[in-house]
N, CA, C and O atoms as a DFTB+ gen file, in Angstrom:
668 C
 N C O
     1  1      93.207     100.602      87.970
     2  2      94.645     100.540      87.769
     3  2      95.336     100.146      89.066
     4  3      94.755     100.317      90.138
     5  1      96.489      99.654      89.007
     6  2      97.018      99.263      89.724
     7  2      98.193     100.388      90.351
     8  3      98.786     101.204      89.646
     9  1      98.387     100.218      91.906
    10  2      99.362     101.469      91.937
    11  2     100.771     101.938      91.122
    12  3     101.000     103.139      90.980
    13  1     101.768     100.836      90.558
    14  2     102.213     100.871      89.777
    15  2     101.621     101.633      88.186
    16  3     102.299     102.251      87.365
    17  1     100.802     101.458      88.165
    18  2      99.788     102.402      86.883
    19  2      99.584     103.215      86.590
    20  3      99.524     103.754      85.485
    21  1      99.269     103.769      88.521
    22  2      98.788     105.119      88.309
    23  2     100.174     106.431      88.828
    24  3     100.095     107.658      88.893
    25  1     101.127     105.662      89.063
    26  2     102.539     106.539      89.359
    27  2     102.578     106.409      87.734
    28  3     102.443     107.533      87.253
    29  1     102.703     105.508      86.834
    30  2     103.380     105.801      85.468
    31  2     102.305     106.765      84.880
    32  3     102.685     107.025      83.738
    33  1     101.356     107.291      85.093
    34  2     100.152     107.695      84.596
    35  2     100.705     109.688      85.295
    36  3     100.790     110.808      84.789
    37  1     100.919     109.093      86.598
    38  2     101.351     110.535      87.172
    39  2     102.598     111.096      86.252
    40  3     102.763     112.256      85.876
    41  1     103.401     109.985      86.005
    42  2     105.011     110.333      85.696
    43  2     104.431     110.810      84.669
    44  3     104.396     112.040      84.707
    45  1     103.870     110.272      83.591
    46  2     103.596     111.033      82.022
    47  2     103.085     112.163      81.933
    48  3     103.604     113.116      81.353
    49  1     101.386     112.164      82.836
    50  2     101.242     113.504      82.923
    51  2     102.326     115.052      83.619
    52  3     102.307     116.280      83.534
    53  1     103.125     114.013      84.257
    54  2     103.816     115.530      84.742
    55  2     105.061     115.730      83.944
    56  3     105.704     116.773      84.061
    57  1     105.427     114.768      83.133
    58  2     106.596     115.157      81.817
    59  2     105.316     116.090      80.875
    60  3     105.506     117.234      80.463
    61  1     104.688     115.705      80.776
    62  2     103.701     116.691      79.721
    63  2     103.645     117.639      80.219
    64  3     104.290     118.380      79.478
    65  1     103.157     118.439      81.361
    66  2     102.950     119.348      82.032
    67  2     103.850     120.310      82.466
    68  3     103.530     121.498      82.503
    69  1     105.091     119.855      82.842
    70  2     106.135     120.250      83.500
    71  2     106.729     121.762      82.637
    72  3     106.922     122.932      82.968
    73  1     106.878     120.914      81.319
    74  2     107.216     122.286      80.232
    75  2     106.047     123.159      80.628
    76  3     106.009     124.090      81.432
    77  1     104.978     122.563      79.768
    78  2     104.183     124.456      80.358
    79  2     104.036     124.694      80.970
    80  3     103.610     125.841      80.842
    81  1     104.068     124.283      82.341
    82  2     104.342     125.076      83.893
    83  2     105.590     125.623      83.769
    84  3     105.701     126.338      84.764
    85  1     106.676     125.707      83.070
    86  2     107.793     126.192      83.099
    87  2     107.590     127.492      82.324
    88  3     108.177     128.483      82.758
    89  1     106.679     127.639      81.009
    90  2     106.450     128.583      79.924
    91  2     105.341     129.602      81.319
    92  3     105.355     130.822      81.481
    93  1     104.911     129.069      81.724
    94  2     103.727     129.866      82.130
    95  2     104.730     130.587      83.203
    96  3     104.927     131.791      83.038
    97  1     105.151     130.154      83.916
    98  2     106.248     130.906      85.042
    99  2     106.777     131.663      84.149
   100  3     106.007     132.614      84.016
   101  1     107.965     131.814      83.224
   102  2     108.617     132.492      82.109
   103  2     107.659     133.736      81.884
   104  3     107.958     134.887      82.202
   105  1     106.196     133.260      81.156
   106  2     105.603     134.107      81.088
   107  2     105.680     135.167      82.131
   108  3     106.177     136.289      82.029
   109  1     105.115     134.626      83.120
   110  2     104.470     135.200      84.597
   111  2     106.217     136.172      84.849
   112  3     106.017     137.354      85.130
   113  1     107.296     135.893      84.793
   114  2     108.246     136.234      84.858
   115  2     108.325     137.485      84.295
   116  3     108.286     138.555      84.903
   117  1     108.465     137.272      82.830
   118  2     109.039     138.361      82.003
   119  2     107.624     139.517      82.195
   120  3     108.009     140.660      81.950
   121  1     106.746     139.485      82.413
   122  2     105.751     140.142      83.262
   123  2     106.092     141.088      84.142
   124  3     106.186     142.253      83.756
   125  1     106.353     140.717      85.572
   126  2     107.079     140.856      86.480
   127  2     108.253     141.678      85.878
   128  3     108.093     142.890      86.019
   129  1     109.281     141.345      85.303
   130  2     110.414     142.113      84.845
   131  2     109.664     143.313      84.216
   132  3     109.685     144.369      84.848
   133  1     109.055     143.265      83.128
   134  2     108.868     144.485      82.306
   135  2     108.117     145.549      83.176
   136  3     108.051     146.729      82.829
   137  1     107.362     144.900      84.720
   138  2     106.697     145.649      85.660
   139  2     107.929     146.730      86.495
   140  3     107.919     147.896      86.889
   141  1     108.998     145.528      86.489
   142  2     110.090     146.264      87.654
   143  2     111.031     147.068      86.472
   144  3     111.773     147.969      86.865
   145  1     110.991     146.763      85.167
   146  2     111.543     148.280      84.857
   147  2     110.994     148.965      84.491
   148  3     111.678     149.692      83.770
   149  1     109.525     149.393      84.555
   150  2     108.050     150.169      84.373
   151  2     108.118     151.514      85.788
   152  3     107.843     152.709      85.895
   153  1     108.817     150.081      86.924
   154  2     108.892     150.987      88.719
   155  2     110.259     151.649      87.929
   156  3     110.185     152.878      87.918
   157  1     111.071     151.297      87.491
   158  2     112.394     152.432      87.536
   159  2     112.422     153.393      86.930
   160  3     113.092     154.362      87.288
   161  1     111.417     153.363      85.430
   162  2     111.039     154.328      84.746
   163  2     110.482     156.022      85.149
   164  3     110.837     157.182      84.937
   165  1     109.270     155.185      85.938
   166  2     108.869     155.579      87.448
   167  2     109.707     156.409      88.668
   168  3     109.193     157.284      89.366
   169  1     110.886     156.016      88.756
   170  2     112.018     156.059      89.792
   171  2     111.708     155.814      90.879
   172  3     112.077     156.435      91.875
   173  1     110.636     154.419      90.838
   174  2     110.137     154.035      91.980
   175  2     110.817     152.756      92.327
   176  3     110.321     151.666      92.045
   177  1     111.954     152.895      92.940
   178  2     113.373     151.958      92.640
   179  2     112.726     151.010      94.124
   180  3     112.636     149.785      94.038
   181  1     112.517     151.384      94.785
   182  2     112.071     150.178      96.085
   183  2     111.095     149.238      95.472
   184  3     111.054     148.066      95.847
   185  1     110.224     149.746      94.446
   186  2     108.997     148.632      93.988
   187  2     110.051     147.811      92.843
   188  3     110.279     146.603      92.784
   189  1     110.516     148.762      92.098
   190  2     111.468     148.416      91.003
   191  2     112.028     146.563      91.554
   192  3     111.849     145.440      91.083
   193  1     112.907     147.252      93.037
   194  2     113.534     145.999      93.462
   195  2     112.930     144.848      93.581
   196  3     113.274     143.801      93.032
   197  1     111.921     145.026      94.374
   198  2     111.261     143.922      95.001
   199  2     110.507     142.515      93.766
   200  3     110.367     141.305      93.944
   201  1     110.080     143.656      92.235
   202  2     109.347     142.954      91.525
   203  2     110.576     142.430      90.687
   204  3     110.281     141.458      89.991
   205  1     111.950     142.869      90.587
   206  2     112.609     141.878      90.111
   207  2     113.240     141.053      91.018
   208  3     112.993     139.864      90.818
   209  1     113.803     141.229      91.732
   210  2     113.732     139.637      93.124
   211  2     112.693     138.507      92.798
   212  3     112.953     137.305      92.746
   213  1     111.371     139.142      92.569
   214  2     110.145     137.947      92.302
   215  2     110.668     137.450      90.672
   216  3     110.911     136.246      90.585
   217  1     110.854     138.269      89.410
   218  2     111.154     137.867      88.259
   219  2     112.176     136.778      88.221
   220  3     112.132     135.681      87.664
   221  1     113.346     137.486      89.131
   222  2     114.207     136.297      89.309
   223  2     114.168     135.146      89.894
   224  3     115.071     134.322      89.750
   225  1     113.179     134.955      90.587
   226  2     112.946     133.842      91.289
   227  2     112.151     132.962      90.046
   228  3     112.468     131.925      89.463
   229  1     111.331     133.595      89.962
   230  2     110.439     132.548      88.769
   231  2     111.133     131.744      87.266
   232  3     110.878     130.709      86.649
   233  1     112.253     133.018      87.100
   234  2     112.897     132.571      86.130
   235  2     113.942     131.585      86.245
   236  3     114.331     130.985      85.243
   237  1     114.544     131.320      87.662
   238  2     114.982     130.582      88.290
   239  2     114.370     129.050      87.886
   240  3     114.930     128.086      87.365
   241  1     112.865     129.264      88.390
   242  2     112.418     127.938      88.449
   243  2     111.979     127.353      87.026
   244  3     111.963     126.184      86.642
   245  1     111.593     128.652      86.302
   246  2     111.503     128.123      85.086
   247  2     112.794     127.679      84.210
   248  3     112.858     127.279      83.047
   249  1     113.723     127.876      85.110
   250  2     115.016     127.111      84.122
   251  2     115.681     128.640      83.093
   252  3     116.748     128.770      82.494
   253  1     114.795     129.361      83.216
   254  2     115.152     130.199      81.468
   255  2     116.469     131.475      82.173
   256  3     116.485     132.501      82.853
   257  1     117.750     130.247      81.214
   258  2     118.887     131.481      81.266
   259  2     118.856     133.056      81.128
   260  3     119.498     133.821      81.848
   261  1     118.056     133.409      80.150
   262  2     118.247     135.041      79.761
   263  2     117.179     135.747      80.518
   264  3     117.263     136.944      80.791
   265  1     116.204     135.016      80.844
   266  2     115.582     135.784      82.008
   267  2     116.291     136.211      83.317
   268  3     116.241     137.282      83.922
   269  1     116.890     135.195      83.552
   270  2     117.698     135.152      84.776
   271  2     118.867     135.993      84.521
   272  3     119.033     136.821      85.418
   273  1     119.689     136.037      83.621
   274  2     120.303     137.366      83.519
   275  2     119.799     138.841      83.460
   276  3     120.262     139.870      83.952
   277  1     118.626     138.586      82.647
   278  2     118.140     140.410      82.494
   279  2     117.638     140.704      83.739
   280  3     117.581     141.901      84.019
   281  1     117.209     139.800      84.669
   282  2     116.569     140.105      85.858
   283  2     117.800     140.650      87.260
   284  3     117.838     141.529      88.121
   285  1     118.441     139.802      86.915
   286  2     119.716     140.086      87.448
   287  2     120.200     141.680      87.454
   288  3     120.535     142.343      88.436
   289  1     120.139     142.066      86.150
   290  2     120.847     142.928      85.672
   291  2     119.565     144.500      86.291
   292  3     119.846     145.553      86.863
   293  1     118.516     144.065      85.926
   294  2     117.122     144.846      86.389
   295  2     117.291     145.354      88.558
   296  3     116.985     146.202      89.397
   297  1     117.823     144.365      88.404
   298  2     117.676     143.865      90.107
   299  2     118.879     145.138      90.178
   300  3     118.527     146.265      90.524
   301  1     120.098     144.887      89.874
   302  2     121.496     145.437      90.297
   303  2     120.958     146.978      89.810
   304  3     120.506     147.680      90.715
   305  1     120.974     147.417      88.744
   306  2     120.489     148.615      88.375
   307  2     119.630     149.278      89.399
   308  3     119.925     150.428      89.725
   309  1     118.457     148.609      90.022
   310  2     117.189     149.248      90.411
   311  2     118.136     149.240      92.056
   312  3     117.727     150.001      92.933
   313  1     119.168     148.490      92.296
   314  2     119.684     148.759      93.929
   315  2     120.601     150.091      93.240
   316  3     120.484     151.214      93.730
   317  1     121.212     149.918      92.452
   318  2     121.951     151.447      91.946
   319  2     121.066     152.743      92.147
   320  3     121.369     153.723      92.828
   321  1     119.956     152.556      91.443
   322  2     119.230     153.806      91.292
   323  2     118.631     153.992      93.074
   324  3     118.191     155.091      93.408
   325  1     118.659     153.288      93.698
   326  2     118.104     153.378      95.131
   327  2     118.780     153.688      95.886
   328  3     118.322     153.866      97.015
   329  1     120.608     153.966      95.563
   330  2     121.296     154.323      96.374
   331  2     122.112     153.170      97.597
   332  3     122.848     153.341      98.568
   333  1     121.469     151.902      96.873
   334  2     122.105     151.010      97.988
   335  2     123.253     150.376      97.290
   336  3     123.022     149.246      96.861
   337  1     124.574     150.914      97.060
   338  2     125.460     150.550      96.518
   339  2     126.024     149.260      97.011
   340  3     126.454     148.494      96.149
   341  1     126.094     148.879      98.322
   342  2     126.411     147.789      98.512
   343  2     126.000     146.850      98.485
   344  3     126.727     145.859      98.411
   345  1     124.681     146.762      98.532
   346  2     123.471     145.403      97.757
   347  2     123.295     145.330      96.693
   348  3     122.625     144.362      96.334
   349  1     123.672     146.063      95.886
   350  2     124.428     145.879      94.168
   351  2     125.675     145.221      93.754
   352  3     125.951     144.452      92.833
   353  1     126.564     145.926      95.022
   354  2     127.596     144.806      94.264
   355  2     127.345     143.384      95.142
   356  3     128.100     142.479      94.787
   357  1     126.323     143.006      96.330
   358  2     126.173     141.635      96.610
   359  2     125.108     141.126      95.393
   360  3     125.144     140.011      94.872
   361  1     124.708     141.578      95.256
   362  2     123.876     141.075      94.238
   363  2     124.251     140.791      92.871
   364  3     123.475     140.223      92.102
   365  1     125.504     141.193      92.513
   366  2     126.101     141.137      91.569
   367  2     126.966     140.011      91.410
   368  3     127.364     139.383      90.429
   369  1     127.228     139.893      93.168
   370  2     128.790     138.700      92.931
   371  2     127.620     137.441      93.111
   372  3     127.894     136.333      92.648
   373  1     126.328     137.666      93.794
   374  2     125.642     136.800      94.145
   375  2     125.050     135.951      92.626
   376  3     124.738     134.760      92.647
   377  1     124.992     136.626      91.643
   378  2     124.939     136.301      89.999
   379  2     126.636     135.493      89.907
   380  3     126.890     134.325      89.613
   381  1     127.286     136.257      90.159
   382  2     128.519     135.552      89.693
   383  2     128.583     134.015      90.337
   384  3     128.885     133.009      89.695
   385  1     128.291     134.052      91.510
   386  2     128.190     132.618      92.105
   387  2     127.711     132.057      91.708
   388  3     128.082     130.884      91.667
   389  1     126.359     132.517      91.030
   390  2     125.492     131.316      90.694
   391  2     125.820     130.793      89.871
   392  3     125.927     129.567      89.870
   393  1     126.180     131.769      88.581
   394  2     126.396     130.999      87.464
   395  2     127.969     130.234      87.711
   396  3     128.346     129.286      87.021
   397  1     128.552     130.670      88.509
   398  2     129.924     129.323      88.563
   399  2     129.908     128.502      89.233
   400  3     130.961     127.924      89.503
   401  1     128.627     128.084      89.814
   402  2     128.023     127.038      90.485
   403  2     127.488     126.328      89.828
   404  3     127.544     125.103      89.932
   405  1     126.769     127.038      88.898
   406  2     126.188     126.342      87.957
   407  2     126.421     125.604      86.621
   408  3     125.699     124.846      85.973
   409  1     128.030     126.213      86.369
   410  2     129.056     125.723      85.346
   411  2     128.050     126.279      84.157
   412  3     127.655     125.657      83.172
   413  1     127.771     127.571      84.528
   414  2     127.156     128.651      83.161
   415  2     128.193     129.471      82.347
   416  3     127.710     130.504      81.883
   417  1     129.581     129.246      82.047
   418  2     130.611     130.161      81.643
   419  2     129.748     131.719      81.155
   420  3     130.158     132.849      81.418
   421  1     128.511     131.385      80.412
   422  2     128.775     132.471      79.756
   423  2     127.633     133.485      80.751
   424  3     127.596     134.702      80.931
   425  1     126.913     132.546      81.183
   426  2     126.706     133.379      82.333
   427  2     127.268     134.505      83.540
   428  3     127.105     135.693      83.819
   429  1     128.130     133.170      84.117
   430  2     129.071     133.920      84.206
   431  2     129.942     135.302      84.388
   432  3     130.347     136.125      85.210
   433  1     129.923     134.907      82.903
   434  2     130.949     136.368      82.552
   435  2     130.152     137.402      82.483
   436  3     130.428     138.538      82.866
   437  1     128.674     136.871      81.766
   438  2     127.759     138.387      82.007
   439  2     127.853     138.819      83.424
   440  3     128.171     139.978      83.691
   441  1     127.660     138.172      84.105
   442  2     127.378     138.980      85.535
   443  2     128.696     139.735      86.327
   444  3     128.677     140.703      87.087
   445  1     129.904     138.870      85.825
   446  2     131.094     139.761      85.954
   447  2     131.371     140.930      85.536
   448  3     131.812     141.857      86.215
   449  1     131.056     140.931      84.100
   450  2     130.914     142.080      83.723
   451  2     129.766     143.074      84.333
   452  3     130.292     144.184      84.415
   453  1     128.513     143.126      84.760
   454  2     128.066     143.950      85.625
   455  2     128.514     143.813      87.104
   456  3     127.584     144.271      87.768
   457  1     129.300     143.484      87.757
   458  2     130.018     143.192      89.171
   459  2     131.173     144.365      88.540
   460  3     131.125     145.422      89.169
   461  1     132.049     144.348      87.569
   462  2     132.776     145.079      87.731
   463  2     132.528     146.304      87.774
   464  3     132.950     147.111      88.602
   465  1     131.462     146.596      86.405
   466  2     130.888     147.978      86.494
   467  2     130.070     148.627      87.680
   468  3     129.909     149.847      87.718
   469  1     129.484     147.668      88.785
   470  2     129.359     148.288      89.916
   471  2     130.395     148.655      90.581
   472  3     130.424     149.844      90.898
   473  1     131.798     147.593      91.084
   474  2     132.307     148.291      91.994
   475  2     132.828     149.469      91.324
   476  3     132.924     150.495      91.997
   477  1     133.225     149.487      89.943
   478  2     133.816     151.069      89.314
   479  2     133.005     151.761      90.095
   480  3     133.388     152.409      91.069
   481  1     131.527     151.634      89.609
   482  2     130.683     152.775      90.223
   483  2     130.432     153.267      91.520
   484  3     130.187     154.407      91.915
   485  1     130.541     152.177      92.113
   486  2     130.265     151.922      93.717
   487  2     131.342     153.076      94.658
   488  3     131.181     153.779      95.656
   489  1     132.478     152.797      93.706
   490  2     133.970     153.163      94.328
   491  2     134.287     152.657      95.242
   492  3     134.313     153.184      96.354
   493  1     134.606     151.504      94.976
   494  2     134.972     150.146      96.231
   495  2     136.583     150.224      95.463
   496  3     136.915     150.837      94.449
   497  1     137.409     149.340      96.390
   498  2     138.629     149.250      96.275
   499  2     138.691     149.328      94.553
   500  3     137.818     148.773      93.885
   501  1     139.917     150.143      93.865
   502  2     140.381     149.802      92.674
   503  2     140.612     148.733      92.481
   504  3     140.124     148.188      91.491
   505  1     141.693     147.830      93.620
   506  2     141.918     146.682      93.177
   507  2     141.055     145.632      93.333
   508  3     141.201     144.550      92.764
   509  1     140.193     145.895      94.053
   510  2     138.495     144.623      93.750
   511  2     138.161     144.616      92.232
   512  3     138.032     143.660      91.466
   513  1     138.047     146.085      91.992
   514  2     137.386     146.128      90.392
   515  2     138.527     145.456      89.645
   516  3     138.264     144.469      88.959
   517  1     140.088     146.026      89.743
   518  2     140.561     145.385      88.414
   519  2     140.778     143.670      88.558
   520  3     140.727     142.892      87.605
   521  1     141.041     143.277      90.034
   522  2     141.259     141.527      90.251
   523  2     139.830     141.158      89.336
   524  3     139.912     140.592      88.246
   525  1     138.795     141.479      89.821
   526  2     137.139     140.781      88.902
   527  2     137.655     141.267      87.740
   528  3     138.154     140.298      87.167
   529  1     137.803     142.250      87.085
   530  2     138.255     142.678      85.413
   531  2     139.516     141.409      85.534
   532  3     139.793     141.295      84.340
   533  1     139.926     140.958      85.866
   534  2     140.962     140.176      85.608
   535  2     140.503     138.688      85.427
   536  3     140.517     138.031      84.386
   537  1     140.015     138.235      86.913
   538  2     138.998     137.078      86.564
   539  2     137.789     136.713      85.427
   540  3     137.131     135.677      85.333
   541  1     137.742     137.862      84.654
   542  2     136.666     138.213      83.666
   543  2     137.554     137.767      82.318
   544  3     137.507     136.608      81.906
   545  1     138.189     138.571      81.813
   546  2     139.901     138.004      81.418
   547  2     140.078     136.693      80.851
   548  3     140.148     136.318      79.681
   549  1     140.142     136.011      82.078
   550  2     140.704     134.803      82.051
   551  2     139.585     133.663      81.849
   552  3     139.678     132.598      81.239
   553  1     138.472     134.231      82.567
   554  2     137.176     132.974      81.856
   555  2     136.319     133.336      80.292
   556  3     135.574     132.594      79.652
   557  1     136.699     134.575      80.033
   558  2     136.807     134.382      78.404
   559  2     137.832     133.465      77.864
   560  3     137.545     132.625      77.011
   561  1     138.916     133.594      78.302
   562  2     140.296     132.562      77.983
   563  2     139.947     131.366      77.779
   564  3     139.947     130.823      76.674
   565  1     139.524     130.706      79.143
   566  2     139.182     129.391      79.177
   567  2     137.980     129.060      78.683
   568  3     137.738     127.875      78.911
   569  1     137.203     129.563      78.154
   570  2     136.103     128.937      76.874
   571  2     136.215     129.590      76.049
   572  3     135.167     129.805      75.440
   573  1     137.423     130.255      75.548
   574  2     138.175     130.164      74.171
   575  2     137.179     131.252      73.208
   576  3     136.796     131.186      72.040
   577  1     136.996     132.142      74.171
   578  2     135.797     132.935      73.362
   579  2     136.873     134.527      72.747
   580  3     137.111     135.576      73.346
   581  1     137.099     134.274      71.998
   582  2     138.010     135.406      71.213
   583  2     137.241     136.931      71.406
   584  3     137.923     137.870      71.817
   585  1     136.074     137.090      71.151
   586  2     135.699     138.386      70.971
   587  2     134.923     138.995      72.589
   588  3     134.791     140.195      72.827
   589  1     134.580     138.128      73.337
   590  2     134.481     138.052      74.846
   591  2     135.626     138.559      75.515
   592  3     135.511     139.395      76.411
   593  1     137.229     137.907      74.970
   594  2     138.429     138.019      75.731
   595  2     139.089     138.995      75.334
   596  3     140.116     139.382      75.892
   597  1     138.243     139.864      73.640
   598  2     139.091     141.178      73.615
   599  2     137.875     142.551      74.417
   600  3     138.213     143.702      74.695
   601  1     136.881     142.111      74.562
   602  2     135.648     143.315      75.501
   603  2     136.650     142.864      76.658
   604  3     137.270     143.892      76.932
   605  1     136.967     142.151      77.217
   606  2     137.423     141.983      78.611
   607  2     138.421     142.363      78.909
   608  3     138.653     142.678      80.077
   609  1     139.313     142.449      77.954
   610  2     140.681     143.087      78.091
   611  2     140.685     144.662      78.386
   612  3     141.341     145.152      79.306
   613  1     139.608     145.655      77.207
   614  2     139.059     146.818      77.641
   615  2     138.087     147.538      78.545
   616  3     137.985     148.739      78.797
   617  1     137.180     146.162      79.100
   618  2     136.919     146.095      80.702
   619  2     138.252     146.700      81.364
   620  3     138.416     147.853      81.763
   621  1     138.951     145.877      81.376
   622  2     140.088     145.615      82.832
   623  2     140.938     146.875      82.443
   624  3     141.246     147.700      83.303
   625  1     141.462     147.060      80.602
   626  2     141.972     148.908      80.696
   627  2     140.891     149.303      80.808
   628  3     140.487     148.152      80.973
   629  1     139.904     149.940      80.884
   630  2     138.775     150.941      81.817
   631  2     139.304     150.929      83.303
   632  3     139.957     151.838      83.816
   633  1     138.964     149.894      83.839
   634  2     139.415     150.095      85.282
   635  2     140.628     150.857      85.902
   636  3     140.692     151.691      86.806
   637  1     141.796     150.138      84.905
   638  2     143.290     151.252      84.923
   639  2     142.671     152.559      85.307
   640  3     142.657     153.201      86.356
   641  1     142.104     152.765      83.976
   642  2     142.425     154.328      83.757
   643  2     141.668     154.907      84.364
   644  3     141.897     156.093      84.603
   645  1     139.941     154.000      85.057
   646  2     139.048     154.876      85.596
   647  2     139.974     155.105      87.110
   648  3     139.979     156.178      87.712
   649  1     140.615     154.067      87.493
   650  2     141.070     154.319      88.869
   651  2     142.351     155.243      88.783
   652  3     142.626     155.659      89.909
   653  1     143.295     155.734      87.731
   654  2     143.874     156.902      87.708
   655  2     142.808     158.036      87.571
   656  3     142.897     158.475      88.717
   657  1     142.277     158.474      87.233
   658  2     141.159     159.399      86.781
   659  2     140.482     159.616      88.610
   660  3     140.328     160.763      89.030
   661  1     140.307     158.980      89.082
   662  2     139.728     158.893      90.654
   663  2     140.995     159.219      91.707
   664  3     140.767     159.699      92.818
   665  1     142.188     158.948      91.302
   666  2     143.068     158.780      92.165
   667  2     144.201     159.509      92.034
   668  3     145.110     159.390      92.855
């Protein structure tokens, strides 16, 4: 074959391939996840962390949205249960970035919605929690998601009332 031949020969085999290297990561992923909430079960929240950091990474590369949220969500929890409140809520806004980097709306909003419920928990400024309950709000709004924009509305009253209730 000619070098021209054997690049189109490479290109095909790696469109063929590419998917199940993506399934097999996924796999290898959701693995990993069901391991790191196996460590929290455990309340072995330092292993907890570390093996969803790896879940999320893989699920990353494998492309797969809902991995990448539950891992997310595995990740923020397991810094909760460890006591590191403030690498929960970075890790939380660090989800929020991604997905509005990534022009994931509904992503997104999942991760807002766990960003807010950390800082509630965290007890970071009231008004951090209700501005994100607010920004949460408004990007249900703008992709017109009706039953998203009425949970979000009782997000943002929670916050009211949790921050009278604190204050």
């Amino acid at each position: 074959l000619n070098r021209l031949g054997s690049v189109s020969v490479q290109i095909a085999w790696s469109n063929f391939f590419l998917p199940a290297m993506d399934a097999v990561k996924a796999d290898q992923a959701a693995a990993l996840l069901a391991k790191a909430r196996e460590h929290l079960a455990k309340e072995a929240s330092q292993d907890a962390i570390q093996t969803a950091q790896d879940a999320l990474a893989l699920f990353r590369e494998a492309g797969n949205d809902q991995g990448k949220d539950d891992s997310i969500g595995t990740l923020v929890y397991a810094l909760i249960a460890s006591g590191c409140m403030d690498k929960a809520v970075e890790a939380a806004k660090e989800a929020v970035a991604y997905y509005r980097n990534a022009g994931d709306g509904k992503g997104q909003a999942s991760a807002t919605r766990v960003l807010v419920a950390v800082l509630v928990d965290s007890g970071a400024a009231r008004e951090e929690a209700q501005k994100t309950a607010g920004e949460l709000v408004a990007l249900h709004r703008q992709m017109g998601d009706a039953a998203g924009h009425g949970a979000a509305m009782r997000i943002l009253a929670d916050t009211f009332s949790t921050a009278q209730d604190q204050g």
